[in-house]
C-alpha positions in Angstrom: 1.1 7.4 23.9 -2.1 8.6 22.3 -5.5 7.4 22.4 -6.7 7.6 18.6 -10.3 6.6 16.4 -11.5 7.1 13.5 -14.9 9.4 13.0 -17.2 11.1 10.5 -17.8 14.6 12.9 -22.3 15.4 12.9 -22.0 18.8 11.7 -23.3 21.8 13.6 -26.8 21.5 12.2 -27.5 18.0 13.1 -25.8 18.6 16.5 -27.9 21.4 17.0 -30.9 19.2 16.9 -29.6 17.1 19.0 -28.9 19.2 21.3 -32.5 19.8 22.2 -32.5 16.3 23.6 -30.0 16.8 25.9 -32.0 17.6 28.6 -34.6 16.2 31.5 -32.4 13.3 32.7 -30.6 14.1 35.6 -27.7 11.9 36.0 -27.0 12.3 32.7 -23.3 14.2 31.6 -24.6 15.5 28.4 -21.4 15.4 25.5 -21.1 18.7 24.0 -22.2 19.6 20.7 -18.3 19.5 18.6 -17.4 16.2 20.1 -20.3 14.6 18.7 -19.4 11.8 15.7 -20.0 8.7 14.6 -17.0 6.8 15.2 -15.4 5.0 12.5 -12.5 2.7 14.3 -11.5 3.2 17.9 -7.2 2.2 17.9 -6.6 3.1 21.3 -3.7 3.6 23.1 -1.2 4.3 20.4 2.7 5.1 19.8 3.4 8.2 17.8 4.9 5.4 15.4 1.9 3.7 15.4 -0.1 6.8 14.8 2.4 7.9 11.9 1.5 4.6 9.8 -1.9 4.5 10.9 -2.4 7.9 9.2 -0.3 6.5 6.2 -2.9 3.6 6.2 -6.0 5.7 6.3 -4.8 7.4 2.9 -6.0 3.9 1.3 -9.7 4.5 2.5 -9.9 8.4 0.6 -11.6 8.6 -2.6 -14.5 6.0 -2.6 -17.1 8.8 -2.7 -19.6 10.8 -0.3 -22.6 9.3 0.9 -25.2 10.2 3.5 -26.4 8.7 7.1 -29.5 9.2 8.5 -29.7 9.4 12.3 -32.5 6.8 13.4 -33.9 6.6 17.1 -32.5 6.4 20.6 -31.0 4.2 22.9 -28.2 3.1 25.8 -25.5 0.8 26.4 -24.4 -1.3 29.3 -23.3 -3.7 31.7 -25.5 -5.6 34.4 -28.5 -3.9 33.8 -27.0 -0.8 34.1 -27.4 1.5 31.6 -24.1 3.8 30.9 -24.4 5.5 27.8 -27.6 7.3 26.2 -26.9 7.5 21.6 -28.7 8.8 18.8 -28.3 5.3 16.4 -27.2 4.9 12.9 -29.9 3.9 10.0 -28.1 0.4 8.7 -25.7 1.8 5.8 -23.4 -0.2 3.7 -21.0 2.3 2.8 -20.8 3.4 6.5 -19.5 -0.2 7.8 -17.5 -0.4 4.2 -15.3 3.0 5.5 -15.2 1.3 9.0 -14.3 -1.9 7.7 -11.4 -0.1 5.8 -10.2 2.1 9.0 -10.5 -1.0 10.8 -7.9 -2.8 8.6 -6.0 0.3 8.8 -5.1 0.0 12.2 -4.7 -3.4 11.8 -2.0 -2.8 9.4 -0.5 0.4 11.5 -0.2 -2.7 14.2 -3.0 -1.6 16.8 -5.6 -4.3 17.6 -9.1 -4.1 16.3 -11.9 -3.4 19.1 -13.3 -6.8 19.6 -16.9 -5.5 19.9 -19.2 -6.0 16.9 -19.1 -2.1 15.0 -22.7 -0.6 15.8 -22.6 3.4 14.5 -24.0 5.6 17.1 -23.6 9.2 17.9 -23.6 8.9 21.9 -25.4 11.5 23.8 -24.4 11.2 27.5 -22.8 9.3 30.1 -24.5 8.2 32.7 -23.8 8.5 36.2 -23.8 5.3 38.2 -27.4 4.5 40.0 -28.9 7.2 37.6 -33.0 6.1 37.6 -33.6 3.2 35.2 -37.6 4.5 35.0 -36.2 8.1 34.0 -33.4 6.7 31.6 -36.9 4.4 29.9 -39.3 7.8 29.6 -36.3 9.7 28.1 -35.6 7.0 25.7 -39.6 7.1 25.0 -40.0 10.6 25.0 -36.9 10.3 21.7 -37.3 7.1 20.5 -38.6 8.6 16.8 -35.9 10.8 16.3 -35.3 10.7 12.5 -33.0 13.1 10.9 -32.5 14.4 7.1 -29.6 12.4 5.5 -26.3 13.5 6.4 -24.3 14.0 3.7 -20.4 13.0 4.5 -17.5 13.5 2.4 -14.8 13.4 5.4 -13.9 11.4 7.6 -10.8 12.3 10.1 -8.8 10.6 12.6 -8.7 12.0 16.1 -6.7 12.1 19.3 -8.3 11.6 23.0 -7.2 12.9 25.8 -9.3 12.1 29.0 -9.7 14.4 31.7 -11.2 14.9 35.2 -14.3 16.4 33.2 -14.6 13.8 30.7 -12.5 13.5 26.9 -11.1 16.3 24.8 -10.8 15.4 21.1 -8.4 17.1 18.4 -8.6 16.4 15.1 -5.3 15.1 13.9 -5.5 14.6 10.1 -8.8 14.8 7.4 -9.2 12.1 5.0 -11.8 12.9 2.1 -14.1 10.3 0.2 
């Protein structure tokens, strides 16, 4: 089985920038700079099959054209007033949830089930460790909250593997898809 989404990759200049706000949380399990993306469609657990006519499927969502994101603030997710995950968030973008509308009915059509959360484009930052301090998690966010970035241009998106391991994911590129 393999553990596959859908992702337009920051490149190294954007990343680099980010970069310099990974830091002064501790707690926080910083991501490192090439697994940083915006991620498109997450498939989950997969058969090779299933990944075979997902990447099939994904040919349908080449050739619409580039565009460009803009990276827009801070923030974190999660449960029970606990925050879990620090990200860099998305500017609203229509042909940004167009592509992830299309590699979401990609994987429909390859057979995997759509996530059931509502798509909100992120780049995340960090994990957080359980407990990590709620006041220092709120001055980080502060300290970041007007991040703004250059648009983005994108003219590939890619589909990805995941394999998780005791320090945290590994990602491979699988296949490249251009707009």
């Amino acid at each position: 089985m393999l553990r596959l989404f859908t992702a337009l990759h920051v490149p190294e200049h954007i990343a680099d920038t980010l970069a310099r706000r990974q830091t002064g949380l501790p707690g926080a399990k910083w991501r490192p700079l090439e697994q940083l993306h915006i991620t498109l469609a997450f498939y989950g657990e997969a058969t090779e099959r299933q990944a075979d006519d997902l990447a099939s499927e994904l040919v349908r969502a080449e050739g619409r054209g580039a565009f460009d994101v803009e990276l827009n603030g801070v923030g974190a997710f999660g449960d029970n007033h606990q925050s879990q995950t620090l990200w860099a968030g998305v500017k609203p973008n229509e042909a940004l949830s167009q592509l992830a509308a299309r590699c979401k009915s990609a994987g429909k059509r390859a057979g995997l089930p759509p996530e059931r959360r509502e798509y909100r484009p992120h780049v995340t930052l960090a994990y957080l460790k359980p407990h990590t301090d709620t006041n220092r998690i709120g001055a980080w966010m502060t300290g970041h909250n007007l991040l703004q970035s250059p648009p983005i241009r994108f003219d590939t998106f890619g589909l990805y593997s995941s394999v998780l391991t005791r320090d945290g994911s590994v990602y491979t590129l699988e296949r490249e898809y251009y707009l």
